[in-house]
Structure formats: C-alpha cells, structure tokens
C-alpha positions in Angstrom: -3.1 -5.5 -13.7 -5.3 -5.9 -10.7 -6.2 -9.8 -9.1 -9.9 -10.5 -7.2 -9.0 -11.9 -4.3 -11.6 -13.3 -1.8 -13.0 -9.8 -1.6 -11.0 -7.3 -2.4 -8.3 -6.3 -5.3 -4.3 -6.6 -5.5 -2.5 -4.7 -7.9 1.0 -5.3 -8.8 2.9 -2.5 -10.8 6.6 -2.2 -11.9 9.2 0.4 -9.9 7.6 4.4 -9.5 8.5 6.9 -11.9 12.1 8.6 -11.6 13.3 5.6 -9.6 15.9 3.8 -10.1 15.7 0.3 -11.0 16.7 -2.5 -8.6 16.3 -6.0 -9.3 14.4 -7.8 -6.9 13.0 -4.0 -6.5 10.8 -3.5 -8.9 7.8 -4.5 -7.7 5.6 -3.1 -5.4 1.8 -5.0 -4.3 -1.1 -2.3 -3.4 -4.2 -2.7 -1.8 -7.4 -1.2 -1.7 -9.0 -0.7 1.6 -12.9 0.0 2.9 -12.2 0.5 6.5 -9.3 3.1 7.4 -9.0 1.1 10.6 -8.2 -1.9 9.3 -5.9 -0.7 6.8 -3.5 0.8 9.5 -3.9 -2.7 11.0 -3.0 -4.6 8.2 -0.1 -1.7 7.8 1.6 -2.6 11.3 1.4 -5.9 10.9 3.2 -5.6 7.4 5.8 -2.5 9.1 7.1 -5.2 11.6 10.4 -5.9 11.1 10.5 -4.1 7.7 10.7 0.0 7.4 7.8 2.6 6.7 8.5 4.5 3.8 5.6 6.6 4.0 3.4 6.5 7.2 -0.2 6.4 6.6 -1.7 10.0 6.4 -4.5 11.9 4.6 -3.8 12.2 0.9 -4.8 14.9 -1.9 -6.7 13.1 -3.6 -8.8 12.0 -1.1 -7.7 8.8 0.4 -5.7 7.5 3.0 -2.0 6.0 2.3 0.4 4.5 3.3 4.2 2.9 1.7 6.2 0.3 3.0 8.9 -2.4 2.4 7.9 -5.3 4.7 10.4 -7.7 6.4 11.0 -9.8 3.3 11.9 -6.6 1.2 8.2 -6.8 -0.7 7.1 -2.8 -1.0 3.5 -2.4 -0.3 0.8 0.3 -0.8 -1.8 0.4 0.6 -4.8 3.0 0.1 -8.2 3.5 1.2 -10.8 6.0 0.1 -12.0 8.6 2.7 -16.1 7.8 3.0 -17.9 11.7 2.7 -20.4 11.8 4.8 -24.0 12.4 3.6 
C-alpha cells in the first residue's frame, strides 16, 4: 500500500514472484522518482556498504530502475519515469 511522505510516495510490497521466502527478506521499500539524477543519487548513497542487485538502467516500460539491498539488509527499488519530450 503506498505512504505520502513529505512529497513523494513509499510503497512497501511482500517478496517478488518465484522467490523464495526469507524471513527478515520479505520486504522490499520502492520509490518513485521525478528527476533521473537524483534517483541515482539517492541509489549510491543507499548501494554503500550494501550490494546492487540490479544497477539502474533504461527499462521496457519506460522508466528508469534500479534494485538494491542496502547496508542494513533493507531491499530497495527505486523507479523513475522517463519524461518524453514535447
């Protein structure tokens, strides 16, 4: 279920489909970007000390992504729309 917070959204969902369940595993926090820059900031902060699981890179449907477990073992995506140009 997704949270306001300040100004943008968390959203907290249970392990991915076809993984196995791990307690203390099973939850992963995403977060919905506006700017691709600070996204990748945010995600380099969060990669220190912890391990990428997917690097951040152009999606199919039409954002850009990024997984990772940070250094406490929380698993983070984090997403943010690709802006088309008018």
């Amino acid at each position: 279920m997704p949270v306001s917070v300040e100004q943008g959204v968390i959203m907290v969902s249970d392990c991915q489909p076809g993984q196995p369940f791990v307690t203390g595993d099973s939850v992963h926090v995403s977060v919905d970007f506006d700017d691709p820059a600070d996204m990748t900031e945010e995600f380099n902060a969060l990669a220190a000390g912890g391990k990428v699981l997917m690097p951040v890179q152009d999606m199919f449907w039409g954002a850009k992504f990024g997984m990772l477990k940070d250094a406490y073992g929380i698993s983070w995506l984090l997403n943010c729309d690709n802006k088309k140009k008018p």
